[in-house]
N, CA, C and O atoms as a DFTB+ gen file, in Angstrom:
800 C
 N C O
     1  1      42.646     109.566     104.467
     2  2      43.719     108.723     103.923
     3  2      43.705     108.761     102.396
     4  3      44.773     108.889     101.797
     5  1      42.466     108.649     101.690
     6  2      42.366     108.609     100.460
     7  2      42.321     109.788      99.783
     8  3      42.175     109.882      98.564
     9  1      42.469     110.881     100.712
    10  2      42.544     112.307     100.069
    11  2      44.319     112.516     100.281
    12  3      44.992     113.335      99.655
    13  1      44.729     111.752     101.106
    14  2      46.338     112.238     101.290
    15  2      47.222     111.466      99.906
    16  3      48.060     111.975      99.162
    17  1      46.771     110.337      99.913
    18  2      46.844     109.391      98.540
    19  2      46.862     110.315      96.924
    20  3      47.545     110.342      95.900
    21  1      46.257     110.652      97.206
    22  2      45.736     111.227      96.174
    23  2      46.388     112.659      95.621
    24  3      46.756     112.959      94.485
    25  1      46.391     113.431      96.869
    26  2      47.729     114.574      96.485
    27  2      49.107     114.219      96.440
    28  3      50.058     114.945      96.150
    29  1      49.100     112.680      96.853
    30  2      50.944     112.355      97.035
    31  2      50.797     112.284      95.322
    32  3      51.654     112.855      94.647
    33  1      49.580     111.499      94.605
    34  2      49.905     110.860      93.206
    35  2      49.719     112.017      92.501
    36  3      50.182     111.913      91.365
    37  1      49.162     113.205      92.759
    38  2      49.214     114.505      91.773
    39  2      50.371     115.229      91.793
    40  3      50.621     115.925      90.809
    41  1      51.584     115.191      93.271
    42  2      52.796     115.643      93.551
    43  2      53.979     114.759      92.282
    44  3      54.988     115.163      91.705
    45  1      53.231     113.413      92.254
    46  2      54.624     112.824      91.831
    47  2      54.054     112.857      90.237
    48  3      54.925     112.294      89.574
    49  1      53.427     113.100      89.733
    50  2      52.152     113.536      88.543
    51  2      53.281     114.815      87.672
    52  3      54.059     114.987      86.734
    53  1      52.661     115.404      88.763
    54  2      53.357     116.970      87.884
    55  2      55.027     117.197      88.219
    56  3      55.796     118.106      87.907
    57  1      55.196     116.068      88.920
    58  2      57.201     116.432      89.550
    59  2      57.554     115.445      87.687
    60  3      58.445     115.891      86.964
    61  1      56.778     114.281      87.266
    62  2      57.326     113.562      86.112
    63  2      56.549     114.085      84.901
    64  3      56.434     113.428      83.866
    65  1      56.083     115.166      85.062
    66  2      55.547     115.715      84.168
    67  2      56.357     116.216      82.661
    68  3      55.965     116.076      81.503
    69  1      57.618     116.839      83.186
    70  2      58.338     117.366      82.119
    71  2      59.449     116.522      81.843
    72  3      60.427     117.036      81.301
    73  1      59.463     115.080      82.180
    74  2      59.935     114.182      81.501
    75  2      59.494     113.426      80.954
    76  3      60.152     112.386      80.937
    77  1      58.041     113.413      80.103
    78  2      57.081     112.561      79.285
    79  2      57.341     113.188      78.020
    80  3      57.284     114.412      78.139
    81  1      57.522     112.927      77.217
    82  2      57.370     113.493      76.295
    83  2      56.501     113.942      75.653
    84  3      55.684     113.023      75.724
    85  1      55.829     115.067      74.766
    86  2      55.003     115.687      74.448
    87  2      55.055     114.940      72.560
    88  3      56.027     114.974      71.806
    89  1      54.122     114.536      72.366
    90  2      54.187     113.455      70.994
    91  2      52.953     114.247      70.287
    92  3      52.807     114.333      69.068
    93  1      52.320     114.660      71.010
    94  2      51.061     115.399      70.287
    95  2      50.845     117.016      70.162
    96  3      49.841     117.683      69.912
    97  1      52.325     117.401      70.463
    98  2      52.516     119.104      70.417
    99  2      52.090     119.924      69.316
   100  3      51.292     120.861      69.331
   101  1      52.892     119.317      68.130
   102  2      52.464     120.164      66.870
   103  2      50.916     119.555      66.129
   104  3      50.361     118.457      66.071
   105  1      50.598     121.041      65.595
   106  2      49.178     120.650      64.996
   107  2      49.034     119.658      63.907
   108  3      50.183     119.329      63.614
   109  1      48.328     119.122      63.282
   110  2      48.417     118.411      61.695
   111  2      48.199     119.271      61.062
   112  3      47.381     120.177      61.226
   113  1      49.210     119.005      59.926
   114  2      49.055     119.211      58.698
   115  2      48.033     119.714      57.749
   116  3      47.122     118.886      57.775
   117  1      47.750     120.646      56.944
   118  2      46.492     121.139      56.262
   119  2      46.990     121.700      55.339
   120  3      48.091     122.249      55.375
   121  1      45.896     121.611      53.924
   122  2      46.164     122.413      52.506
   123  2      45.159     123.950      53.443
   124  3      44.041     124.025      53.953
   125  1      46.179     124.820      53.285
   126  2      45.564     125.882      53.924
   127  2      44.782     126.802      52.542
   128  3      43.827     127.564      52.695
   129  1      45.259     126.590      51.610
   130  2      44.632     127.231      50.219
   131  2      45.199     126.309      49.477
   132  3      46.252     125.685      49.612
   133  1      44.043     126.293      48.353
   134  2      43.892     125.757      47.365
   135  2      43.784     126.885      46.155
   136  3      43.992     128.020      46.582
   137  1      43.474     126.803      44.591
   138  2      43.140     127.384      43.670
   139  2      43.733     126.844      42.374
   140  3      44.891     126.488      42.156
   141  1      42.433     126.870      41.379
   142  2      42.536     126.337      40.177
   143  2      42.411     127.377      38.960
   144  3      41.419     128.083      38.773
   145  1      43.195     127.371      38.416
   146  2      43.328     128.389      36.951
   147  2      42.796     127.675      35.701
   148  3      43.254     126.532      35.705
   149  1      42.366     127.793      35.114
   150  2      42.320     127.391      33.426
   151  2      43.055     128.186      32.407
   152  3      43.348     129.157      33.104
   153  1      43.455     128.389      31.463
   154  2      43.490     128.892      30.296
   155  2      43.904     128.139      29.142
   156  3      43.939     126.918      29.290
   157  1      44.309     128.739      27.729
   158  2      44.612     128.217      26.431
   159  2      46.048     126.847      26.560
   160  3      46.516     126.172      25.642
   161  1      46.364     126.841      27.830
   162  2      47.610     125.899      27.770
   163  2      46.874     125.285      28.807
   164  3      47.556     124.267      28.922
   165  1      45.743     125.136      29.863
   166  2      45.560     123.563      30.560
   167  2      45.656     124.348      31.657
   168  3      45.602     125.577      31.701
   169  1      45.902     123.052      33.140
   170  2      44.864     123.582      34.192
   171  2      46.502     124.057      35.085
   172  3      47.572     123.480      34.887
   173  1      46.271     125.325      36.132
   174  2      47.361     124.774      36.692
   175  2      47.054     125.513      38.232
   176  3      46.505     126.612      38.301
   177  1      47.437     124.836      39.296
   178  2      47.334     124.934      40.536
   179  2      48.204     125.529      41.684
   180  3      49.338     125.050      41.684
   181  1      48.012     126.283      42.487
   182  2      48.048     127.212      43.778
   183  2      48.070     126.329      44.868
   184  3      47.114     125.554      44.889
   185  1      49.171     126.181      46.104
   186  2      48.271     125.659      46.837
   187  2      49.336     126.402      48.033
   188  3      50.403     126.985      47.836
   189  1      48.574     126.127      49.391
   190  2      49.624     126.268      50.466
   191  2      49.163     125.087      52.068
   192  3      48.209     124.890      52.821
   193  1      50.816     124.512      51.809
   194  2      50.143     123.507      52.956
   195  2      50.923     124.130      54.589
   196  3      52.069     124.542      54.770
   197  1      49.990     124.012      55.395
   198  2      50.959     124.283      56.869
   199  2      51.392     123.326      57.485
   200  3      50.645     122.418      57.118
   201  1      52.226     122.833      58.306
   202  2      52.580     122.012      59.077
   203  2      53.784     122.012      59.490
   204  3      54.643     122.604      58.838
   205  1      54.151     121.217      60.886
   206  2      55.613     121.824      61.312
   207  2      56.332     120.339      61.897
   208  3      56.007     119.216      62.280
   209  1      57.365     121.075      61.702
   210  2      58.263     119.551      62.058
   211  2      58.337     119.296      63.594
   212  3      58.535     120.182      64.425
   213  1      58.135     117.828      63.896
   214  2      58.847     117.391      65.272
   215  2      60.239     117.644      65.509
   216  3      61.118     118.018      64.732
   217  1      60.271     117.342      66.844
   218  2      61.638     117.540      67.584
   219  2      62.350     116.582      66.673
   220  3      63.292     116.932      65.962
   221  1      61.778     115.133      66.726
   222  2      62.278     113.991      65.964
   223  2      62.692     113.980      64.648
   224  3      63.581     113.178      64.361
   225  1      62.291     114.615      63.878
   226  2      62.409     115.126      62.760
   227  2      63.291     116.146      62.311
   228  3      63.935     116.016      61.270
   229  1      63.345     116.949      62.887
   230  2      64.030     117.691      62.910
   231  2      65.862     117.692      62.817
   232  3      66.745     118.145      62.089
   233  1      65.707     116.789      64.184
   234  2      67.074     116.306      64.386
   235  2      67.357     115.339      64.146
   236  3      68.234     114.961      64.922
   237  1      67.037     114.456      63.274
   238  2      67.198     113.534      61.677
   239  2      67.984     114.373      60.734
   240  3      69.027     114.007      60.193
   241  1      67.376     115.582      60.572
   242  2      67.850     116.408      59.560
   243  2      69.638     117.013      59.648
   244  3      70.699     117.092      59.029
   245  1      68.941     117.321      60.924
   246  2      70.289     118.110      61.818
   247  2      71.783     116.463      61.435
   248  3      72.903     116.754      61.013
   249  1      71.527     115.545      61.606
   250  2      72.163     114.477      61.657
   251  2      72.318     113.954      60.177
   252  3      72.664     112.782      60.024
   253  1      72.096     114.708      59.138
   254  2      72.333     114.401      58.160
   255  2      71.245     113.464      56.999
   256  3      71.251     113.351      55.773
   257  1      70.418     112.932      58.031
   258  2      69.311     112.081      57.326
   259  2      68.227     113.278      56.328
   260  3      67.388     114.039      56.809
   261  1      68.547     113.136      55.010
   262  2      67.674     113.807      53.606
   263  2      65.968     113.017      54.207
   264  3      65.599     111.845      54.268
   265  1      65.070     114.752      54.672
   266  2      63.534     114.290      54.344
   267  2      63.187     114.564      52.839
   268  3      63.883     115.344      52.190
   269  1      62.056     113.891      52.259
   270  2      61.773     113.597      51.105
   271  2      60.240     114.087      51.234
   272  3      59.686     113.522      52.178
   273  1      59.374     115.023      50.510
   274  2      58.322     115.482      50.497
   275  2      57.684     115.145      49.268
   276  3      58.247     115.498      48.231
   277  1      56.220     114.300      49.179
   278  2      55.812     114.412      47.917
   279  2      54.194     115.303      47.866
   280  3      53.358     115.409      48.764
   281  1      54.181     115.717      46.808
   282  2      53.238     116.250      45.967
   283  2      52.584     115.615      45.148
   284  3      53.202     115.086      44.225
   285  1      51.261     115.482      45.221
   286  2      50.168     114.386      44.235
   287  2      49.074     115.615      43.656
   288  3      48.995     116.663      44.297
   289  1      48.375     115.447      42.608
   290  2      47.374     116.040      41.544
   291  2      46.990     115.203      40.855
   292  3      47.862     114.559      40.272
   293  1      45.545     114.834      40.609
   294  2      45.071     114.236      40.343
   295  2      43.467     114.818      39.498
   296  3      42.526     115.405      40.031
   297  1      43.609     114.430      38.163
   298  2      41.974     115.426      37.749
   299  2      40.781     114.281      37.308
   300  3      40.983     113.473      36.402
   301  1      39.966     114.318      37.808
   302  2      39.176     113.592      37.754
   303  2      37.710     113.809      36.777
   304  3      36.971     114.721      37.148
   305  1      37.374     113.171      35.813
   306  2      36.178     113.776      34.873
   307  2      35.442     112.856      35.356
   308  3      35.596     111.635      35.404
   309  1      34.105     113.970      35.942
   310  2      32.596     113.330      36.595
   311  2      31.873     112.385      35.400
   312  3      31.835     112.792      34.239
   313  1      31.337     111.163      35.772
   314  2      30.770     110.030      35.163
   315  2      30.172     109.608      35.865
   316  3      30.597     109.032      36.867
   317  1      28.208     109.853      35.372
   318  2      26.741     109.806      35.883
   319  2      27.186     107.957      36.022
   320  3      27.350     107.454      37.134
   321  1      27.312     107.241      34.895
   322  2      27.483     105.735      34.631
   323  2      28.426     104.887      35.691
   324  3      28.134     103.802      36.193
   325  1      29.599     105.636      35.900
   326  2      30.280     104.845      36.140
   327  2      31.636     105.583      36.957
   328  3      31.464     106.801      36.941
   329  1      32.438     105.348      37.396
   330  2      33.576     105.482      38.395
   331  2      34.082     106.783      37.589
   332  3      33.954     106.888      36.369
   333  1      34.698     107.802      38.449
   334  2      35.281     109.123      37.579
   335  2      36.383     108.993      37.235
   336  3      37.173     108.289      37.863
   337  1      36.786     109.825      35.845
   338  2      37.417     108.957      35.123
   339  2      38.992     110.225      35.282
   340  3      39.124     111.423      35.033
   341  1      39.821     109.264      35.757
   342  2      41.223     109.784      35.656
   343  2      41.725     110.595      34.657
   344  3      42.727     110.036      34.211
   345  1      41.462     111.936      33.927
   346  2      42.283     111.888      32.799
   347  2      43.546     113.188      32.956
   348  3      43.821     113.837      31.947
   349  1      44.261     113.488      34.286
   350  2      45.476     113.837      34.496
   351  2      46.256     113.302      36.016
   352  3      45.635     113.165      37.070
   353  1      47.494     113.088      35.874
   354  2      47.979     112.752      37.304
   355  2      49.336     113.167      37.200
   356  3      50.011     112.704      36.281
   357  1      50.022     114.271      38.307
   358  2      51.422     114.788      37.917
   359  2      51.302     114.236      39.767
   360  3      50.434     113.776      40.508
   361  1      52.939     114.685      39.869
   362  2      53.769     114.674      41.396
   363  2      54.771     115.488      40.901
   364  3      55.234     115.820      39.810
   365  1      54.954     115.708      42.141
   366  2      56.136     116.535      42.305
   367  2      56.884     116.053      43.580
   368  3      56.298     115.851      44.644
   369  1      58.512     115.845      43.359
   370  2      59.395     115.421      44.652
   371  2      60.348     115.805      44.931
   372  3      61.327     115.906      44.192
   373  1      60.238     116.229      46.530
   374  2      60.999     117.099      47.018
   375  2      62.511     116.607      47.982
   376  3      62.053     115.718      48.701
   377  1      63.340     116.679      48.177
   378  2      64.462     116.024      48.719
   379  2      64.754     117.505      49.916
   380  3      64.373     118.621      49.561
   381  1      65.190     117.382      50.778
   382  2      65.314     118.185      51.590
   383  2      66.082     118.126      52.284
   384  3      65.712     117.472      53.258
   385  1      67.716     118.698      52.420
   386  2      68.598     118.074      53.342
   387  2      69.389     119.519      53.625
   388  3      69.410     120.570      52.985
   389  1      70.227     118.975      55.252
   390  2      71.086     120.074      55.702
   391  2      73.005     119.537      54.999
   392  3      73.701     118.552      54.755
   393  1      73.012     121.022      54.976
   394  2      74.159     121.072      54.781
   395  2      75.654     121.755      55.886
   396  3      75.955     122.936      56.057
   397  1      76.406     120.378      56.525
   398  2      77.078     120.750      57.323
   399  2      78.081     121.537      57.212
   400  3      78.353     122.218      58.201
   401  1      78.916     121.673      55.992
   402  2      79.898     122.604      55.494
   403  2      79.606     124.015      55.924
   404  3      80.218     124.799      56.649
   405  1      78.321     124.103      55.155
   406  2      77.750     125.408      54.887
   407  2      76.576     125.952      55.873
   408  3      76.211     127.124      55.960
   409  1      76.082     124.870      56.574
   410  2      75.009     124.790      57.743
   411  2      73.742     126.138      57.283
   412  3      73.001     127.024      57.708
   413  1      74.299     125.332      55.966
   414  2      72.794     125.562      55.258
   415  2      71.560     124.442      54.877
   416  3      71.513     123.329      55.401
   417  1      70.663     124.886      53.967
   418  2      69.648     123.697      53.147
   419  2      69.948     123.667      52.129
   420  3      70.433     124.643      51.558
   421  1      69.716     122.320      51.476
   422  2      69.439     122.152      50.159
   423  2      68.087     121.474      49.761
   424  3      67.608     120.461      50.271
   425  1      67.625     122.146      48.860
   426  2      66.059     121.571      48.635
   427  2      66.187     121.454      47.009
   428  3      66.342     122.367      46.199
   429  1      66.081     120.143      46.798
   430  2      65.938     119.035      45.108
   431  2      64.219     118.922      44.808
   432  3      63.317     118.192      45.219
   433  1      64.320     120.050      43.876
   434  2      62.663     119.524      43.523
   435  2      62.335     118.683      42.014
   436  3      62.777     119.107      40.946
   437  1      61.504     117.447      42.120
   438  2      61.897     116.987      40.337
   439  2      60.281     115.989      40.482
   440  3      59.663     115.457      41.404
   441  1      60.105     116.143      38.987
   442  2      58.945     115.186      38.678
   443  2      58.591     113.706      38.755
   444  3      57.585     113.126      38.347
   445  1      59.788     113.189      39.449
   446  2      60.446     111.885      39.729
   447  2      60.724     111.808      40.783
   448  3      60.836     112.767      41.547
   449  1      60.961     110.209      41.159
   450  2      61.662     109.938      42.413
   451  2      62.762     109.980      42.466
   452  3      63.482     109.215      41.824
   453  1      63.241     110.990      43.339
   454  2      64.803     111.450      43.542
   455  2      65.416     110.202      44.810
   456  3      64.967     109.794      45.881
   457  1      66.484     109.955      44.105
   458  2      67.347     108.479      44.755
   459  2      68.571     109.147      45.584
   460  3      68.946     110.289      45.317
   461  1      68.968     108.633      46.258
   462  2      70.279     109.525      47.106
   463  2      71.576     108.978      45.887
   464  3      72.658     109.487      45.593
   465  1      70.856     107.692      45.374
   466  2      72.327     107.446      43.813
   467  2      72.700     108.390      43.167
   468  3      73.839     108.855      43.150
   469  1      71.214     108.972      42.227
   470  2      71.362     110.113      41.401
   471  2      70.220     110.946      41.323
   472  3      69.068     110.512      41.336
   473  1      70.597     112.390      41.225
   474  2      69.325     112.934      41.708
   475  2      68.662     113.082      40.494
   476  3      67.462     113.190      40.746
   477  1      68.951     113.159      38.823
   478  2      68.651     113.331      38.160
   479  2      68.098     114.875      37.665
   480  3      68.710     115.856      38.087
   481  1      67.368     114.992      37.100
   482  2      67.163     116.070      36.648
   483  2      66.137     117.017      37.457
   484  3      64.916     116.866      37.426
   485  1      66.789     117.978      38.159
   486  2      66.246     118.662      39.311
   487  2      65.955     119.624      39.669
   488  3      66.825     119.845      38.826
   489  1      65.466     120.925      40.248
   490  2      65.733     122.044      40.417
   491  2      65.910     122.235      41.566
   492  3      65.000     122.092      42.384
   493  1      67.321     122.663      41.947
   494  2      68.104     122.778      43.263
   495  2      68.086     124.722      43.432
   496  3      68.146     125.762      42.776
   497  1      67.976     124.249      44.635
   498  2      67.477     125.980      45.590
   499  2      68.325     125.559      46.935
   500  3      68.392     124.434      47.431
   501  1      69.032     126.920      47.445
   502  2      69.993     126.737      48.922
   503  2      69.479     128.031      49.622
   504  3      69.158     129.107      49.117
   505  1      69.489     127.624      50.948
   506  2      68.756     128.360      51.935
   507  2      69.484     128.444      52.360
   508  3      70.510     127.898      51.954
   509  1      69.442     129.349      53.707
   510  2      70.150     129.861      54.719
   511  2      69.725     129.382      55.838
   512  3      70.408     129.506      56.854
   513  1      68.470     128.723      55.849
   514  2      68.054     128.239      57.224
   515  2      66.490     127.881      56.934
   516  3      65.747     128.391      56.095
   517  1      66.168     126.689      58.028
   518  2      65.644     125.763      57.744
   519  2      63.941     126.420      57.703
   520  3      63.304     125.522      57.154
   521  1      63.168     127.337      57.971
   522  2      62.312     127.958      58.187
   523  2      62.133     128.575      56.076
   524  3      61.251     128.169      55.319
   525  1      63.070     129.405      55.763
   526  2      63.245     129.423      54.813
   527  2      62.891     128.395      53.983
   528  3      61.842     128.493      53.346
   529  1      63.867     127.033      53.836
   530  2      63.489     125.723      53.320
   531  2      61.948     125.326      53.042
   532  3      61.321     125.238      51.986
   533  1      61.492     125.073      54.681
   534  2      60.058     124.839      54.945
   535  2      59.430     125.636      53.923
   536  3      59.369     125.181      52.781
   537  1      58.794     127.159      54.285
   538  2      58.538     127.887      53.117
   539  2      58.353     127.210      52.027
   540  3      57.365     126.539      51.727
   541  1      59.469     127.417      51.332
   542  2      59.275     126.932      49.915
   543  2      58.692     125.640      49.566
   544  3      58.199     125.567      48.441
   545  1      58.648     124.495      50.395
   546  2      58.332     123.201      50.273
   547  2      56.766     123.406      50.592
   548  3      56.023     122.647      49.971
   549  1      56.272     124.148      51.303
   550  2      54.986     124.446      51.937
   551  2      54.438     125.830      50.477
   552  3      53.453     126.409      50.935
   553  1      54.666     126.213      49.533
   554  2      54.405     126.979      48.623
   555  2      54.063     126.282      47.430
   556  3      54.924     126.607      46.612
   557  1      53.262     125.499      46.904
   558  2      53.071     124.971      45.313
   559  2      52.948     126.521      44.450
   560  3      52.356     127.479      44.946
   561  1      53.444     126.555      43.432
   562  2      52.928     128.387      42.878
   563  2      52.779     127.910      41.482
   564  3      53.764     127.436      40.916
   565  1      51.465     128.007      40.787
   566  2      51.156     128.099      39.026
   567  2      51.400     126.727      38.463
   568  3      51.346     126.650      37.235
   569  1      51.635     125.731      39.076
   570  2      51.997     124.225      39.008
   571  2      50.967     123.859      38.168
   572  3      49.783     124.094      38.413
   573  1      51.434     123.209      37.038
   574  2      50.762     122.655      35.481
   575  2      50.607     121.351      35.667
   576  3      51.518     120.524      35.645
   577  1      48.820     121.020      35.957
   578  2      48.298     119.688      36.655
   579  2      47.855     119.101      35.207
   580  3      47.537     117.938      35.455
   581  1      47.731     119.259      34.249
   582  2      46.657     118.807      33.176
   583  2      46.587     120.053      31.920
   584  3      46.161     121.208      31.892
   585  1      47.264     119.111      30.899
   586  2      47.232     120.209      29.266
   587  2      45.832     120.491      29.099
   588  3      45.035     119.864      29.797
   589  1      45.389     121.404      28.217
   590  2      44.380     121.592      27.797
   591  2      43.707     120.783      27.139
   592  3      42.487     120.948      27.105
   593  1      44.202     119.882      26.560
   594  2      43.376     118.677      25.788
   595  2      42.929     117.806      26.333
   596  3      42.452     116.882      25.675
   597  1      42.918     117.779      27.742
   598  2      42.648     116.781      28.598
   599  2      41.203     117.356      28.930
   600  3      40.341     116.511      29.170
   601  1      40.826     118.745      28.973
   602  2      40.264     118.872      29.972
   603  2      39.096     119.609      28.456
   604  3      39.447     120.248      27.464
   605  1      37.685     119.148      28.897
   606  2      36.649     119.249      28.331
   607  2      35.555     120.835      28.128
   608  3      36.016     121.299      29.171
   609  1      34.863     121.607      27.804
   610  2      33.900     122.732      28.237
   611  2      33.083     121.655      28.489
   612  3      33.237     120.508      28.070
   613  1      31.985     122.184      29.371
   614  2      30.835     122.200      29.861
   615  2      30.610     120.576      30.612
   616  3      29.530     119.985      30.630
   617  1      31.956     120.036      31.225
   618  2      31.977     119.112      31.917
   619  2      32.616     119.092      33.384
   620  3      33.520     119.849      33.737
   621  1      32.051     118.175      34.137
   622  2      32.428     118.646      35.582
   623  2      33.615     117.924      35.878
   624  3      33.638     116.741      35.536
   625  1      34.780     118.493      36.550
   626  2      35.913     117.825      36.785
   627  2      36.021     118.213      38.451
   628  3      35.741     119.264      39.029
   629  1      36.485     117.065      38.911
   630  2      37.649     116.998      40.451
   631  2      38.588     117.324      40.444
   632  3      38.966     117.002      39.318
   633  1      39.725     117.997      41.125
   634  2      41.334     118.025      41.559
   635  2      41.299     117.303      42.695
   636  3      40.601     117.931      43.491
   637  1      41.749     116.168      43.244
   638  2      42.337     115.742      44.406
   639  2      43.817     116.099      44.449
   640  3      44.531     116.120      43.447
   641  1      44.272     116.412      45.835
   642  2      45.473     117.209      45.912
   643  2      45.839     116.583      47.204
   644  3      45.091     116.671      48.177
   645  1      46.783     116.057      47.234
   646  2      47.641     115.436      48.258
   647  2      48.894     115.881      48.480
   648  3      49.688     116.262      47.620
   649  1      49.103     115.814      49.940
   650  2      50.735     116.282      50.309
   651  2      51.191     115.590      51.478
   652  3      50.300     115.566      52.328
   653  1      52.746     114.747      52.010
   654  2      52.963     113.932      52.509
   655  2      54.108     113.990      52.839
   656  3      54.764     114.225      51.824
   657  1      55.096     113.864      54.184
   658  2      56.351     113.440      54.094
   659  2      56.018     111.769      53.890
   660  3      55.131     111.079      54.393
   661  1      57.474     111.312      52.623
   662  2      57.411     109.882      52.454
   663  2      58.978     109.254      53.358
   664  3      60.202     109.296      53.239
   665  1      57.870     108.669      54.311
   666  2      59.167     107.879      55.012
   667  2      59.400     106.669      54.374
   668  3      59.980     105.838      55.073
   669  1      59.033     106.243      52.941
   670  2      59.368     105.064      52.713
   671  2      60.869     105.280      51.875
   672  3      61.558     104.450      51.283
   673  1      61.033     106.502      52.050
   674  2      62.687     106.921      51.431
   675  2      63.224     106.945      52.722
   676  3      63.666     105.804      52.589
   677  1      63.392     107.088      53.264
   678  2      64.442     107.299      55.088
   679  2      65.060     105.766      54.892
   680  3      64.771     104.888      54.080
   681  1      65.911     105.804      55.838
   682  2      66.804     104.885      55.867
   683  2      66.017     103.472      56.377
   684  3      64.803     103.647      56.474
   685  1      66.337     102.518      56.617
   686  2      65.789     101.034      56.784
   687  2      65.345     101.344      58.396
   688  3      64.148     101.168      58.626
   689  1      66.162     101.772      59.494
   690  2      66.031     101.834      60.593
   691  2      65.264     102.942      61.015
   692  3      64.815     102.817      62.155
   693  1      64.859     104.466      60.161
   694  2      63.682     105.089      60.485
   695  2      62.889     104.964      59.994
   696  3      61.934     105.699      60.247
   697  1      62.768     103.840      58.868
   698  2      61.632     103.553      58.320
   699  2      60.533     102.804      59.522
   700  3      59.419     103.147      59.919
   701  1      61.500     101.538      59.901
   702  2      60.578     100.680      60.993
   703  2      60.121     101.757      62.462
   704  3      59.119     101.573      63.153
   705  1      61.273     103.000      62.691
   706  2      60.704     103.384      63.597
   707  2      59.446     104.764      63.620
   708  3      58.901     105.500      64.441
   709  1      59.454     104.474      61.977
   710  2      58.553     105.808      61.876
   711  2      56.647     105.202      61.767
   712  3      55.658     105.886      62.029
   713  1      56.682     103.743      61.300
   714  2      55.768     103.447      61.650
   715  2      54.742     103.391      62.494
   716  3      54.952     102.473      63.287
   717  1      53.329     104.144      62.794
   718  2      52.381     104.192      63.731
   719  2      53.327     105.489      64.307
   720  3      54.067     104.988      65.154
   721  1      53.559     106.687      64.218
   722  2      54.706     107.438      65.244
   723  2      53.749     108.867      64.755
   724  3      53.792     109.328      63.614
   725  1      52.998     109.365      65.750
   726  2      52.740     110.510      65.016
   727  2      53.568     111.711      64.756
   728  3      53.165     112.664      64.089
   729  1      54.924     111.622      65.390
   730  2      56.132     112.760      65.178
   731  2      56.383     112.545      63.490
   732  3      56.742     113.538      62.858
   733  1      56.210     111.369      62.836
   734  2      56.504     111.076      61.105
   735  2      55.606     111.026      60.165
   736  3      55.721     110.584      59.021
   737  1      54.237     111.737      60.955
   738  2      52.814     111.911      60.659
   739  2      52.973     113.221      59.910
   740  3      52.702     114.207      60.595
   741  1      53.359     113.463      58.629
   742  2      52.780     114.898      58.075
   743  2      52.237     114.419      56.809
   744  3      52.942     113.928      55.927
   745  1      50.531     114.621      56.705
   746  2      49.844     114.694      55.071
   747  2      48.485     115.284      55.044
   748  3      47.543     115.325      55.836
   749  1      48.656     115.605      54.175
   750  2      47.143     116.459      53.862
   751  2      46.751     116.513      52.496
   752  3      47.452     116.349      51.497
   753  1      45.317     116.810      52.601
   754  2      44.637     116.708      51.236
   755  2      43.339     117.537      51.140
   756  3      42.601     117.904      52.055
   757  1      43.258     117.702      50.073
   758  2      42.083     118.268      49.754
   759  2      41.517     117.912      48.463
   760  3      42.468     117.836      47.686
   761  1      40.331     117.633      47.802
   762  2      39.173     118.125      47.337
   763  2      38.690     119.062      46.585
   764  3      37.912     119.826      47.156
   765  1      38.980     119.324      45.066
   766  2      38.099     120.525      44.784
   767  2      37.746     120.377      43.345
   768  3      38.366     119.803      42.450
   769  1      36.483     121.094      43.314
   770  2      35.692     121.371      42.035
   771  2      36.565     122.125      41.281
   772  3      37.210     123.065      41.747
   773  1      36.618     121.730      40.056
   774  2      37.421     122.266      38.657
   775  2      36.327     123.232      37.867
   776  3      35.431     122.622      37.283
   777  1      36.316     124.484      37.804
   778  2      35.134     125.157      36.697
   779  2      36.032     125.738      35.766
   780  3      36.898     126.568      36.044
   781  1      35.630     124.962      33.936
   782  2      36.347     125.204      32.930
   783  2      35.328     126.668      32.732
   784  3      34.292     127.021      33.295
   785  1      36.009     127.171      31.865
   786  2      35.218     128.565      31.126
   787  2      35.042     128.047      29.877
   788  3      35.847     127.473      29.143
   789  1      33.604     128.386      29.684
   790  2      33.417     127.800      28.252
   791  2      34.171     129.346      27.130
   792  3      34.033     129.249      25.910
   793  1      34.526     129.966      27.416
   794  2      34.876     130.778      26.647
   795  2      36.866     130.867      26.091
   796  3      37.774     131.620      25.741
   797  1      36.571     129.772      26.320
   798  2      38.448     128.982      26.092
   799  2      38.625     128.571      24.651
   800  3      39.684     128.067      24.278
């Protein structure tokens, strides 16, 4: 009896199987490379992050809702005494939206928070399709974290490097539903030792 039980609940198991939704499909997010440059103008950074969009996400986009991507850098000077000491911090912000006319992308990149009011001062790039888009948003290239005067010979420095979709730009109603949701889950970070050349 308890073996017949038991294949009825594995029958009706795998018959509601492909109507559950799959919430944990795509992988997380990762700085897949990192790299730090020095020279006569200050520090500047490489990076590449992977990660892929949900279904949910996706078709936000498709529907007109602008995702918003930010970029954090952060340089940190090592202190035996006391807490390490902040002495660079840039961002970078990304706006990311489809375009129905053209059923293309548009991707707004700016050192600021870009507002759907005004985008301000930006550098706008149009794709052909959304893979493309990704790409480029997933590419940091030669990015200028910290002038040279910031940064010391023969002292040890941190880069913390962060990357994030910010749902606190989405609208009021995917904001509350993006909370705790791992489909609105994309960030990553990394960690790394700064080596100046004393020959700068």
């Amino acid at each position: 009896m308890r073996l017949d039980l038991a294949a009825l609940l594995a029958c009706v198991f795998l018959a509601l199987a492909p109507l559950v939704p799959a919430h944990a499909e795509n992988a997380p997010a990762e700085v897949s490379q990192l790299r730090l440059e020095t020279d006569s103008d200050g520090v500047y950074l490489t990076a590449g992050v992977k990660f892929e969009l949900s279904t949910i996400v996706e078709d936000a986009l498709l529907k007109g809702i602008p995702m918003f991507f930010v970029v954090e850098a952060d340089v940190f000077r090592d202190r035996w005494y006391w807490y390490d000491k902040r002495v660079a911090s840039v961002a970078r912000h990304m706006r990311l939206a489809y375009q129905p006319l053209t059923r293309g992308w548009r991707l707004n990149v700016s050192p600021n928070v870009i507002t759907n009011v005004g985008l301000g001062v930006t550098l706008n790039q149009n794709f052909e399709s959304l893979p493309d888009a990704l790409a480029a948003i997933q590419r940091i290239s030669h990015w200028k974290i910290a002038e040279a005067s910031a940064i010391e010979p023969d002292t040890r420095y941190n880069v913390d490097f962060r990357f994030r979709l910010d749902v606190s730009q989405l609208p009021r109603p995917f904001q509350i539903g993006a909370v705790g949701e791992a489909d609105w889950n994309i960030a990553a970070s990394r960690n790394q030792r700064l080596t100046v050349e004393n020959s700068r």
